[in-house]
C-alpha positions as CSV (number, residue, x, y, z in Angstrom):
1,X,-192.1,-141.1,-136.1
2,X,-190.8,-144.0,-137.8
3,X,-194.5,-146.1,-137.3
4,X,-196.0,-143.4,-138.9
5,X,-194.0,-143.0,-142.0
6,X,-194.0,-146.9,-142.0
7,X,-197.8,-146.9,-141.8
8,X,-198.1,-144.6,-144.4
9,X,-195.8,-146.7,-147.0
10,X,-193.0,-143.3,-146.8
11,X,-189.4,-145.4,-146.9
12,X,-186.2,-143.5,-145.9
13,X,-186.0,-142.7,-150.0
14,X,-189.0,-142.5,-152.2
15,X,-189.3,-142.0,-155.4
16,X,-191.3,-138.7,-156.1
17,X,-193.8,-139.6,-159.4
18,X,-196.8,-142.3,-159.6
19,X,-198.4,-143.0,-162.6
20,X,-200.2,-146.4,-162.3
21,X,-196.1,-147.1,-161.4
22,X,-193.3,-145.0,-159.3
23,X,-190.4,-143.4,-160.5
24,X,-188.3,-140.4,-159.8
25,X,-184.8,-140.3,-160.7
26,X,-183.7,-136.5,-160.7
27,X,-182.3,-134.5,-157.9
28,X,-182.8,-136.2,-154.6
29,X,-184.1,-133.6,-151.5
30,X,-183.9,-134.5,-148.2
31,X,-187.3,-133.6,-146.1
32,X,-186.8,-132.1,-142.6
33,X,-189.3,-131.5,-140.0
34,X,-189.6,-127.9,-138.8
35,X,-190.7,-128.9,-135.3
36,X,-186.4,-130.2,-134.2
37,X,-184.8,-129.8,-137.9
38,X,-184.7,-133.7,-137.8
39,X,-184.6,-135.6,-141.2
40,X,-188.0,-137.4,-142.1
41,X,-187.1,-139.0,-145.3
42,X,-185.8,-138.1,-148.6
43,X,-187.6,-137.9,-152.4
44,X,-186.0,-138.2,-155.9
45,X,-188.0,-135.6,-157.9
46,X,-188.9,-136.5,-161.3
47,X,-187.2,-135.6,-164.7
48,X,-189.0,-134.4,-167.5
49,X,-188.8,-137.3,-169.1
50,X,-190.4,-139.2,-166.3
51,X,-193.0,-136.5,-166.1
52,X,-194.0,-136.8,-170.0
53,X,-194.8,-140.7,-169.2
54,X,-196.8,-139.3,-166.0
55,X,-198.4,-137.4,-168.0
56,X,-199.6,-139.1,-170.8
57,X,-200.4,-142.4,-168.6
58,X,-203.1,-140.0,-166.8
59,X,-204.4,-138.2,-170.4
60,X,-204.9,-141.8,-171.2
61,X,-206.8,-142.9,-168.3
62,X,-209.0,-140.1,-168.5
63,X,-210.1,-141.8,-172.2
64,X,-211.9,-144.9,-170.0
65,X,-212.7,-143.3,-166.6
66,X,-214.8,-140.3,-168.7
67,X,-217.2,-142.9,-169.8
68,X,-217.4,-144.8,-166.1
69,X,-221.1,-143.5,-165.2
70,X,-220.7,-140.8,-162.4
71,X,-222.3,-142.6,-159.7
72,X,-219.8,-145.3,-160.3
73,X,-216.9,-142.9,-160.4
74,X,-218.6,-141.6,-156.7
75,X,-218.1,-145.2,-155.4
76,X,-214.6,-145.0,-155.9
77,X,-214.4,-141.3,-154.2
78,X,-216.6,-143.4,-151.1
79,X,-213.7,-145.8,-150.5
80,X,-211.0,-143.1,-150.9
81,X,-213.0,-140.8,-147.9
82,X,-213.1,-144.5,-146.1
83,X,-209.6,-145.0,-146.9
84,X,-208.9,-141.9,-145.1
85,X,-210.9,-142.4,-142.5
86,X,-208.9,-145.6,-141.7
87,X,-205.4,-143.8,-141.6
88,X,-207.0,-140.4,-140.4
89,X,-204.5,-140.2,-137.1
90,X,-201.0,-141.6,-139.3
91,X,-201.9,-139.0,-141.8
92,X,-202.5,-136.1,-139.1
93,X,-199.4,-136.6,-137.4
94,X,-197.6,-136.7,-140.4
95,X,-198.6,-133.3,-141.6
96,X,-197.7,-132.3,-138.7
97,X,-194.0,-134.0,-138.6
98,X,-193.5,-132.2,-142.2
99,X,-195.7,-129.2,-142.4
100,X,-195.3,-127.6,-138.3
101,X,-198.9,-127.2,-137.7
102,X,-200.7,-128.4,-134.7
103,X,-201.9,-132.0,-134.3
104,X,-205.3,-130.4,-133.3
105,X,-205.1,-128.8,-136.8
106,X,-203.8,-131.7,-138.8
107,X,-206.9,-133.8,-137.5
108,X,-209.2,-131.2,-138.9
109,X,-207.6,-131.2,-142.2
110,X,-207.7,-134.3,-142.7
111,X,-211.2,-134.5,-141.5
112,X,-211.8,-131.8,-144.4
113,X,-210.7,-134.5,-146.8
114,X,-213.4,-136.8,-145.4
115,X,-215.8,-134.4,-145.9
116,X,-215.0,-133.3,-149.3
117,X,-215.1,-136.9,-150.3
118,X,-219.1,-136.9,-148.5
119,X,-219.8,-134.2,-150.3
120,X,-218.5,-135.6,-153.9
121,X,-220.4,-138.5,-153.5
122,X,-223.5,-137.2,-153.0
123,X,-222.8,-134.8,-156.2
124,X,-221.7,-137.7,-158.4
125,X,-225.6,-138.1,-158.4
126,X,-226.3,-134.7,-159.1
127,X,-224.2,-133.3,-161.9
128,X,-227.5,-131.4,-163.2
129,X,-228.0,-129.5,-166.3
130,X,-231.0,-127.0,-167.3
131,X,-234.0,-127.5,-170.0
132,X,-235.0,-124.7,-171.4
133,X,-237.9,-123.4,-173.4
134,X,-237.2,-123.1,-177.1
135,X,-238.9,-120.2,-179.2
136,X,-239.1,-123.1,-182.2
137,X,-242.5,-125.3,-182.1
138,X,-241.0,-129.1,-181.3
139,X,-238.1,-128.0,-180.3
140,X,-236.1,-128.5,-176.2
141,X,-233.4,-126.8,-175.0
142,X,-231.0,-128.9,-172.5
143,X,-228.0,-127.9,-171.1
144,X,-225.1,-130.8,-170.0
145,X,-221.9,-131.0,-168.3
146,X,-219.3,-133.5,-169.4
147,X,-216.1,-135.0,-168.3
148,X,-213.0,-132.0,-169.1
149,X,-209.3,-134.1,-169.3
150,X,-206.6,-134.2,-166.9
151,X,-206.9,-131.8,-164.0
152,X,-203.1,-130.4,-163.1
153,X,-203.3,-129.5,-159.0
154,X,-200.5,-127.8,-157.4
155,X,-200.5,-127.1,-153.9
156,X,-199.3,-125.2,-151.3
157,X,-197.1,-126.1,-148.0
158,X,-200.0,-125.0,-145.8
159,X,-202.9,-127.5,-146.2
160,X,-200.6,-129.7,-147.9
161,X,-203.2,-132.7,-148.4
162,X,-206.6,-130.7,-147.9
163,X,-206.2,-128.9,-150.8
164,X,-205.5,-131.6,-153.0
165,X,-208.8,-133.4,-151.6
166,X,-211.1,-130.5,-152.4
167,X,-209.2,-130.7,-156.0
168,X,-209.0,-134.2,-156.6
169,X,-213.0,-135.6,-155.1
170,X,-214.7,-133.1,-156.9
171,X,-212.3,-133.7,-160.0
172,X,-212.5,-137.5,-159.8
173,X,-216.7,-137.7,-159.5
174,X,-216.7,-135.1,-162.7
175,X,-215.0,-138.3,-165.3
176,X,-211.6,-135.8,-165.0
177,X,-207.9,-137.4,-163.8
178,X,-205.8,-135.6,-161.6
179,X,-201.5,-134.7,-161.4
180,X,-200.5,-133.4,-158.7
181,X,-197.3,-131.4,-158.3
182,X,-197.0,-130.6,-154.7
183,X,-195.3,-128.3,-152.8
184,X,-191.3,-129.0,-152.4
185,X,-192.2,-128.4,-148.7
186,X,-194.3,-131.1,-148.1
187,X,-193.7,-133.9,-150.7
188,X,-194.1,-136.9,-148.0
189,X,-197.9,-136.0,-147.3
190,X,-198.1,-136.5,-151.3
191,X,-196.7,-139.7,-151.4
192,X,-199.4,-140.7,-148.7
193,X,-202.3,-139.8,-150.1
194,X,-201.4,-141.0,-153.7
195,X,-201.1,-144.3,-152.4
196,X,-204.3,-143.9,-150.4
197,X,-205.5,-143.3,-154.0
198,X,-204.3,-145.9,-155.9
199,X,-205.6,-148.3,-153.3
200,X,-208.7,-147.2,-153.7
201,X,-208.5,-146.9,-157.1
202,X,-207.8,-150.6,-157.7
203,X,-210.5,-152.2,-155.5
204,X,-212.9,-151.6,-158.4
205,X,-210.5,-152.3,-161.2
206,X,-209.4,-148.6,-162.3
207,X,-206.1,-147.3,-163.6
208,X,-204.4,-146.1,-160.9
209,X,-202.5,-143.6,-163.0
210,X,-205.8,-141.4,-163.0
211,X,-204.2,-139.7,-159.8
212,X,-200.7,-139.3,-160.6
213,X,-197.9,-137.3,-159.0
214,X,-195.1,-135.5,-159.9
215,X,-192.8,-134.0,-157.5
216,X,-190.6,-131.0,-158.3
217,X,-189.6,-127.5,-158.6
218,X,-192.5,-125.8,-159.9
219,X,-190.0,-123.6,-162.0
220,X,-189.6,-127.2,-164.5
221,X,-192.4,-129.4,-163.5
222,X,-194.9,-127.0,-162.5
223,X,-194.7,-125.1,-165.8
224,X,-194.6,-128.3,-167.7
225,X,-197.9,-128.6,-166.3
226,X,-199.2,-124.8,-166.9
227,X,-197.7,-124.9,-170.8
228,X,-199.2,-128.3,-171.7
229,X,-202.5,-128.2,-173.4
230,X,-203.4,-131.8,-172.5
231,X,-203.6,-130.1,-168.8
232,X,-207.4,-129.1,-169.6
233,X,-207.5,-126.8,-165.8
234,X,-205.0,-126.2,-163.8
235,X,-205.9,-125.4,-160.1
236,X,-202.7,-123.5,-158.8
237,X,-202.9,-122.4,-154.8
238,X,-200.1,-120.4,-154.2
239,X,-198.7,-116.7,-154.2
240,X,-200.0,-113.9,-156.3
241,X,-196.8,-113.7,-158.4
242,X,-196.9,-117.3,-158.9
243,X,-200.5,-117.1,-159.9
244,X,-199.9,-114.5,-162.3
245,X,-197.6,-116.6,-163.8
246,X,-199.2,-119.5,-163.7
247,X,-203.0,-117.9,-165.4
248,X,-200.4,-116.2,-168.0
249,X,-198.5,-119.5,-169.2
250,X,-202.5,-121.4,-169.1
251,X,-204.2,-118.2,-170.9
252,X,-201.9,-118.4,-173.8
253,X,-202.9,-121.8,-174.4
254,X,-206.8,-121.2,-173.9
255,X,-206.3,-123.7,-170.9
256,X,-208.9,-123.1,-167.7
257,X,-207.5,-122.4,-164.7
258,X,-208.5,-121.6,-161.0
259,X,-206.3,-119.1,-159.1
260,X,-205.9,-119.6,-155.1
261,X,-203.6,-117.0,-154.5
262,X,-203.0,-114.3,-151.6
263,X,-205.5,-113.5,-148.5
264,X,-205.3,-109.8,-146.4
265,X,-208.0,-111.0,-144.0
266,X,-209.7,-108.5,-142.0
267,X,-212.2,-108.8,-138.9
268,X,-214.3,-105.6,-137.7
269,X,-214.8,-105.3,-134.2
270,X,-218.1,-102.8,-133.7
271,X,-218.6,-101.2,-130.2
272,X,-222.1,-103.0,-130.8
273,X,-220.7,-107.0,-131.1
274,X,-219.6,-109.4,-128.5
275,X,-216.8,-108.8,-127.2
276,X,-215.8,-112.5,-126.3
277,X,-216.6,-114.0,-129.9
278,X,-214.5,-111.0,-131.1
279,X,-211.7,-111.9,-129.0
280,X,-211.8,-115.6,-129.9
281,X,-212.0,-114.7,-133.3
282,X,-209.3,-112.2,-133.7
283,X,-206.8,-114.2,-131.7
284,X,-207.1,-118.0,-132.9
285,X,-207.7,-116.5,-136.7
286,X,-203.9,-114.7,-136.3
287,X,-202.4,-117.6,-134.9
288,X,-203.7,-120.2,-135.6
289,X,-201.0,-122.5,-138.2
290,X,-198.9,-120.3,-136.9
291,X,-200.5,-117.1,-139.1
292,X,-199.5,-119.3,-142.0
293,X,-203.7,-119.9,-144.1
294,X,-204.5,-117.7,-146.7
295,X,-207.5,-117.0,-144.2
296,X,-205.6,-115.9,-141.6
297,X,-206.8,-112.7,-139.7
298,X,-204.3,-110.1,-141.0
299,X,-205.8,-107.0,-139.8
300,X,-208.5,-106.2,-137.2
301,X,-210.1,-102.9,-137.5
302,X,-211.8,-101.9,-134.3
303,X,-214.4,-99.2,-133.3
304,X,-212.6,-96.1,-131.5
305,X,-214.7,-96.5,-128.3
306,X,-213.8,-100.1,-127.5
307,X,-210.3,-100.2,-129.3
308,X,-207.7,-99.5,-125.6
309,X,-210.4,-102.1,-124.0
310,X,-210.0,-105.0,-127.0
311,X,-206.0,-104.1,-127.6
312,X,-205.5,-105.0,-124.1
313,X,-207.4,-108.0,-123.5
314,X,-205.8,-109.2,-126.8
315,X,-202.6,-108.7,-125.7
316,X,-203.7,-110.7,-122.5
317,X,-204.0,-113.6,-124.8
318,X,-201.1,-113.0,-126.9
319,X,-198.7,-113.0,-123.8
320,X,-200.2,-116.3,-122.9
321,X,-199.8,-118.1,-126.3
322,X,-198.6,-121.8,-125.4
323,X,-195.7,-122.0,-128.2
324,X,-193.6,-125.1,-128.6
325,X,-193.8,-128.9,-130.1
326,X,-197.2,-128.8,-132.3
327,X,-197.7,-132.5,-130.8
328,X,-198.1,-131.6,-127.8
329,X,-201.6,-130.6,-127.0
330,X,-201.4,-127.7,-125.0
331,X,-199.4,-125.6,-127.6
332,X,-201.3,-123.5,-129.9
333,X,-198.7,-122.3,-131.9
334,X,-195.6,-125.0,-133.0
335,X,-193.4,-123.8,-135.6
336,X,-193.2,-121.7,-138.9
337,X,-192.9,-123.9,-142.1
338,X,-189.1,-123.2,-142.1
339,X,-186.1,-120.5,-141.2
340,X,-186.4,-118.7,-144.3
341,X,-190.5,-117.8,-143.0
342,X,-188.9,-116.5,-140.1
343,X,-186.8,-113.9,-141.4
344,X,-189.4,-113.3,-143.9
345,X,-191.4,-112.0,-140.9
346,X,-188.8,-110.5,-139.0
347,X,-187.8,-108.7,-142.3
348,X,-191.9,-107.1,-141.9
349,X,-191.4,-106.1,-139.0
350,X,-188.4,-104.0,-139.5
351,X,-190.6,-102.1,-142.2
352,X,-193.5,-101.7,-140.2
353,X,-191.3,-99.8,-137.7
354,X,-190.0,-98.0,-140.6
355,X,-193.3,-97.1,-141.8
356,X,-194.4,-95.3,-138.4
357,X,-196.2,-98.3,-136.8
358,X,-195.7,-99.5,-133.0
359,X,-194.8,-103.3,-132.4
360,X,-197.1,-104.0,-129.4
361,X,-196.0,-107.4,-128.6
362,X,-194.4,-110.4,-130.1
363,X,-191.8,-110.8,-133.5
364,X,-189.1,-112.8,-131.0
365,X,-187.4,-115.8,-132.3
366,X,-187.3,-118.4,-129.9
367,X,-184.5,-120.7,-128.7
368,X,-186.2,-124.1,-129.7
369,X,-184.7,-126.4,-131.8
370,X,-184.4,-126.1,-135.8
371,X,-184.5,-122.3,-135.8
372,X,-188.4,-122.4,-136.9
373,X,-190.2,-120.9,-133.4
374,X,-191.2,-116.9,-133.5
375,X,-193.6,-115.4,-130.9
376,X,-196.5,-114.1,-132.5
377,X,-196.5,-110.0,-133.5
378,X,-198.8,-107.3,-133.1
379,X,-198.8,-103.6,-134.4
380,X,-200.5,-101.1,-133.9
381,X,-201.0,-98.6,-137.2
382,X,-202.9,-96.4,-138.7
383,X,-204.9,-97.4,-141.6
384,X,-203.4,-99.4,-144.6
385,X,-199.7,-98.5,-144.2
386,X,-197.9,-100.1,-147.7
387,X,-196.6,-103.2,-145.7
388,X,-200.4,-104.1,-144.5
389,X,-201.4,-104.1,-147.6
390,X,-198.8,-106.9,-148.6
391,X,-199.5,-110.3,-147.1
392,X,-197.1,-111.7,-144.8
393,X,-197.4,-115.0,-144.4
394,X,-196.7,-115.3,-140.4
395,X,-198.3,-114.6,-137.5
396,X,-198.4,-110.3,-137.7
397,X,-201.4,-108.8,-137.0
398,X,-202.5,-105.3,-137.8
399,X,-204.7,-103.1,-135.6
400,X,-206.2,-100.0,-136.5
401,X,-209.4,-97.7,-135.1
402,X,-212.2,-96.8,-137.2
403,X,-215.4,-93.7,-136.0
404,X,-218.6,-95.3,-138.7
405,X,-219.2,-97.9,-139.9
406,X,-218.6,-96.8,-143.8
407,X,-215.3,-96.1,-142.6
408,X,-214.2,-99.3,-141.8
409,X,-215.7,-101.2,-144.5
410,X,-213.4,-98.8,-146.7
411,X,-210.6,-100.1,-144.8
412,X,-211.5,-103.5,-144.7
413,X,-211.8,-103.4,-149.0
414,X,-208.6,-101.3,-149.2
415,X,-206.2,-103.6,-150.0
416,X,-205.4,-105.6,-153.0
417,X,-206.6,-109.2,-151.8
418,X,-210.4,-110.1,-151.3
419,X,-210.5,-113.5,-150.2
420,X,-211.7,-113.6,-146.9
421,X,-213.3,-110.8,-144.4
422,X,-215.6,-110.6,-141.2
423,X,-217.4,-108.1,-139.0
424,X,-218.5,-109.0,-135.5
425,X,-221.6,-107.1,-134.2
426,X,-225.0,-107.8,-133.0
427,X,-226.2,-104.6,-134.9
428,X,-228.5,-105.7,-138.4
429,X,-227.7,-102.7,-140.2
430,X,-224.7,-103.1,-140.6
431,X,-224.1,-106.9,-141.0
432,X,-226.8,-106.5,-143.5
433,X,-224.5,-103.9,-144.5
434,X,-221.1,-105.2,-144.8
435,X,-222.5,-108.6,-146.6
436,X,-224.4,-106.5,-149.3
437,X,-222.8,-104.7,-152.6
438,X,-221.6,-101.6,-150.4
439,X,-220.2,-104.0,-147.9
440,X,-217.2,-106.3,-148.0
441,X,-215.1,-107.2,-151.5
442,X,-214.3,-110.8,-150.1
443,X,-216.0,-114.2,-151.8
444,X,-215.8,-114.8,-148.2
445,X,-217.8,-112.4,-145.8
446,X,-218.5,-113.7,-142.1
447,X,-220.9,-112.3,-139.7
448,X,-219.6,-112.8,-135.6
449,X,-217.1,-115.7,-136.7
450,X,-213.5,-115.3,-138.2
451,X,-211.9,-115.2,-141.7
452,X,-210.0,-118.2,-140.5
453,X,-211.1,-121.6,-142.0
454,X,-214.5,-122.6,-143.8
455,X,-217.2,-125.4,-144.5
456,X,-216.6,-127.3,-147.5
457,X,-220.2,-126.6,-148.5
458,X,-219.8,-123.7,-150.1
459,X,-217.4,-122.6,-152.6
460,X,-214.0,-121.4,-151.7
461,X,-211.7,-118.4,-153.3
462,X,-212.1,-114.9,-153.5
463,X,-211.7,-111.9,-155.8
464,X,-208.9,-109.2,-156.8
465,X,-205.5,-110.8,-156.4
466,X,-206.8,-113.8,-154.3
467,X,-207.5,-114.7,-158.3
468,X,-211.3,-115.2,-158.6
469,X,-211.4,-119.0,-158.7
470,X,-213.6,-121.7,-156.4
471,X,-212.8,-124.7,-155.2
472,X,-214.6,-127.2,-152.6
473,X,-218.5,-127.1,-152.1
474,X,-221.3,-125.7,-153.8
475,X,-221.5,-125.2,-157.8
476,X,-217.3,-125.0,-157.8
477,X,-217.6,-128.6,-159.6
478,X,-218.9,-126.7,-162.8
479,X,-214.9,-125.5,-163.0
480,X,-214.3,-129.1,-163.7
481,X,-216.5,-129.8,-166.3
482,X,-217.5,-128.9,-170.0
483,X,-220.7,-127.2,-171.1
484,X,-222.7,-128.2,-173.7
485,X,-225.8,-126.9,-175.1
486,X,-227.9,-128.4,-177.2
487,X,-231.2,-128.4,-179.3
488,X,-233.4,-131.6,-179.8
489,X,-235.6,-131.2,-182.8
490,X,-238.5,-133.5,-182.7
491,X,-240.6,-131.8,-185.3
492,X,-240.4,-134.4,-188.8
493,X,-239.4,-130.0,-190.5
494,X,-236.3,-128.0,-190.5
495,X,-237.1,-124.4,-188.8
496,X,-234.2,-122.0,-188.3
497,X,-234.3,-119.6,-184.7
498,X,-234.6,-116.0,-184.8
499,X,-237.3,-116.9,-187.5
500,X,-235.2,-117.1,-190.5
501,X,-236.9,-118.7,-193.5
502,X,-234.4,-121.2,-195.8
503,X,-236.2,-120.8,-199.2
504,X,-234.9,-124.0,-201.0
């Protein structure tokens, strides 16, 4: 444990804001790893004085590396995916150490990093706007995207560095700087990256403060960061009340924001799909981090014919789930993000019951150390009782029967959250189906894969109270910039549109 924190540059005390320069000298918080309850490190989180210098050392920075050409700006994004690359295993396992998911897991977010940073390199070339046809005679249309300010990203405890990647490449290749209020959960994986960062940062001679960091409660430092109008977006991933709180504080101040907020992820099983992908599917999308991605498989509505034969071979699994130390490899399952998860989930599970569904299997706390280990749950219930339409954010997973096909996709869209969905079946109709305007509600709709997890390619977010906003591949970088159109007149004469004559 130590050689990774050492590797990393995490000391037994760290200070919790980078601005071109660390400080952090408000309440110290001692960071302890879910897997044994063992101490990793501690962080001073900043005051607000210390985040007003943070602050306005990144505005600042954003006034030189706006007019850095964008290929340029894509050179530096190409050493921080290299930079990655080179501490890609130290980085893994400390996610791992501070967040609880597996190593297996870690390794692929941080490989999502990587790729983001791919990706944003190749856009730093392509940042394209439209000409249009004019209706005046010597006249062009053009449309152009410029540089927006300082981009405020504040994370979750679940993909506590992947998130911030998708955020910060994109941001970084679009002329914008980047604060970064973590999680309180997972402030060590912060300080890692941010000095991945600024390494990168100053081998070509940049201000480092153009990602900065400020770690602390998001009731002081993360609204310093909604309510501050030189905070041009602010990308908040996090829960639905928090997002409503956060798009209200950034609203009132005409700020742009993009909402990553809650995910009620459901998989149809038709009597006319493959069984074994749906199996696969189902099971690693429940429990996979522990139940604990916005992607997660919530709820799997399956065709009455098949439904006793996919329940059982699902339990199967579930009573199989290796459960224990997320470094070891065999375990699929290590430990919720901390006690207080646990009881959140135990706490569902009482109202299922009390709702009239049937716990099938699982919702068991387990006797490993640091009180964070919970077998996962499923119950059986019919339709979208009140509690499956909330999302808990553990490893419970609803399943319900459906008779057509119009049925289920009713189910699958009745529930507050659209962010990710899927329908296994080998039948055309009604994939075609559930991905067209009758189908799914989701800006994510999958077709004999999971909701679990997606490809940095194409934009990520969904609709309803996921929050609407994108993030990652695709035209998601447009969030970061400002549109401009203009009109080139080339004609020697002044002549107004919508053919207005200017009698002088």
């Amino acid at each position: 444990m130590q050689e990774v924190l050492s590797a990393l540059g995490i000391s037994d005390v760290n200070a919790g804001g980078f601005s071109g320069s660390w400080s952090g000298s408000g309440r110290p918080q001692a960071v302890v790893s879910p897997i044994n309850g063992d101490r990793l490190a501690s962080v001073t989180n900043v005051t607000a004085q210390e985040f007003e210098a943070a602050l306005a050392k990144c505005h600042q920075a954003f006034a030189t590396w706006k007019l850095v050409p964008a290929p340029r700006r894509g050179e530096v994004v190409k050493e921080l995916g290299d930079e990655l690359r080179r501490n890609k295993e130290a980085l893994a396992e400390l996610v791992t150490l501070e967040m609880g998911k597996t190593l297996r897991e870690s390794l692929g977010e941080v490989q999502e990093m990587i790729d983001i940073c791919d990706l944003a390199v190749g856009l730093s070339r392509q940042l394209y706007g439209l000409t249009m046809p004019s209706e005046r005679r010597m006249h062009r249309l053009q449309e152009q995207w410029h540089p927006l300010g300082v981009v405020g990203v504040i994370t979750a405890f679940n993909f506590p560095v992947a998130v911030w990647s998708w955020n910060t490449a994109i941001a970084l290749v679009c002329g914008d700087t980047v604060l970064w209020k973590p999680s309180s959960k997972t402030p060590l994986t912060a300080i890692a990256c941010t000095r991945i960062a600024e390494k990168a940062l100053r081998k070509f001679g940049h201000d480092p403060a153009i990602c900065s960091l400020v770690i602390g409660r998001g009731s002081d430092i993360g609204d310093l960061i909604n309510t501050d109008p030189r905070v041009a977006l602010v990308s908040y991933t996090g829960s639905v009340p928090g997002g409503r709180h956060v798009g209200r504080l950034v609203q009132e101040r005409f700020g742009k924001h993009i909402l990553e907020l809650g995910g009620n992820g459901a998989v149809i099983v038709s009597e006319k799909g493959d069984l074994e992908i749906a199996l696969q599917s189902v099971y690693f999308g429940a429990t996979g981090t522990s139940g604990q991605r916005c992607t997660s498989t919530r709820r799997v509505i399956v065709q009455e014919s098949i439904l006793g034969t996919f329940r059982e071979r699902l339990l199967d699994l579930y009573r199989k789930t290796p459960i224990g130390d997320p470094r070891d490899g065999e375990n699929l399952m290590g430990p919720l993000v901390d006690t207080a998860a646990v009881e959140t989930m135990l706490a569902a599970i009482g109202t299922v019951k009390a709702q009239g569904g049937r716990i099938l299997i699982g919702g068991e706390k387990l006797p490993q150390p640091g009180g964070c280990y919970i077998t996962p749950c499923i119950a059986e219930v019919s339709g979208n009782l009140p509690i499956v339409q909330e999302e808990t954010f553990a490893p419970v997973l609803y399943i319900m029967g459906y008779r057509t096909i119009e049925e289920a996709i009713e189910l699958q869209n009745g529930v507050s959250q659209g962010l990710s969905s899927a329908i296994i079946t080998n039948d055309q109709r009604e994939s075609e189906l559930f991905l067209s305007a009758a189908g799914s509600d989701c800006g994510i709709a999958n077709v004999n894969t999971g909701t679990s997890g997606a490809e940095i390619g194409g934009a990520f977010g969904g609709e309803k109270e996921t929050g609407g906003g994108r993030e990652s591949g695709s035209d998601a970088w447009k969030a970061y910039m400002r549109r401009q159109t203009n009109a080139i007149n080339f004609s020697g004469k002044v002549e107004l549109a919508q053919g207005i004559n200017l009698e002088m």
